[in-house]
C-alpha positions as CSV (number, residue, x, y, z in Angstrom):
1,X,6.1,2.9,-5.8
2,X,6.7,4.8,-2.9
3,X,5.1,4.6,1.0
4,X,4.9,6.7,4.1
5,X,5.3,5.4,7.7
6,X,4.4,7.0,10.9
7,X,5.3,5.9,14.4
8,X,2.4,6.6,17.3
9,X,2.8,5.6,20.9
10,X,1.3,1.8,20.2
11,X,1.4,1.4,16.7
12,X,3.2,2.3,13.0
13,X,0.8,3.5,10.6
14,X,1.3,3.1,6.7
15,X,0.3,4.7,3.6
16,X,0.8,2.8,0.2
17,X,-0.4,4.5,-3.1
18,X,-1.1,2.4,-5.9
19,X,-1.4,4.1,-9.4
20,X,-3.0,1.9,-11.3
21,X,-3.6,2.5,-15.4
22,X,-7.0,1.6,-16.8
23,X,-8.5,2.7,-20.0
24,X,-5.5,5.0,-21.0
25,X,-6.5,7.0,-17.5
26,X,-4.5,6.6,-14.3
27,X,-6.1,6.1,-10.9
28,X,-5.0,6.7,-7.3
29,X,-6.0,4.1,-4.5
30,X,-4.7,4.1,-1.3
31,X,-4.1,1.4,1.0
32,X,-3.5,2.2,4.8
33,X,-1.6,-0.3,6.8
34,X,-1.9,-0.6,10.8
35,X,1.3,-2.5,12.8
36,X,2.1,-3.3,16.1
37,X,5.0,-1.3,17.6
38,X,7.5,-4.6,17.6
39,X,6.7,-5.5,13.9
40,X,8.9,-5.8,11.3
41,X,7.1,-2.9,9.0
42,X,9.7,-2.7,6.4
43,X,9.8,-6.6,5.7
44,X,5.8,-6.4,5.5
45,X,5.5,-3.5,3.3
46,X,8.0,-4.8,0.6
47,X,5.7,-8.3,1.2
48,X,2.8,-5.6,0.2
49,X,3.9,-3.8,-2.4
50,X,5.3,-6.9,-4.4
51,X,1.8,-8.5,-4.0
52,X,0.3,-5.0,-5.3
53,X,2.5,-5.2,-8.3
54,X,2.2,-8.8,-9.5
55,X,-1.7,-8.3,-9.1
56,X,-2.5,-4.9,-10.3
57,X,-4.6,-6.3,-13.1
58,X,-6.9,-7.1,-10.6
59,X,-8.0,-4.1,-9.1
60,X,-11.6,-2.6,-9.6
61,X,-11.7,1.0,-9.8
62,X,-15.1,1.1,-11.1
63,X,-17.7,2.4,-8.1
């Protein structure tokens, strides 16, 4: 799993795809992440994306 950060004047914006696979199909979610200037993005993400992993099972994808 992969993520994309970009850096604005007063903040660091994130996006995090999560694949998930459900009934033999995959699905894409996104989750976009807001941070202050001064945070620690990388530490948070990895926080993130570990969360996301151990807890995929959980995720609806069913509108």
């Amino acid at each position: 799993m992969q993520y994309s950060i970009g850096k604005y004047e007063k903040l660091i914006r994130a996006t995090v795809p999560v694949i998930l696979n459900n009934n033999k199909q995959d699905s894409k979610l996104y989750l976009l992440l807001s941070f202050d200037i001064d945070s620690d993005v990388k530490y948070i993400i990895e926080k993130v994306l570990e969360y996301i992993e151990v807890n995929k099972e959980n995720f609806d994808t069913k509108y």
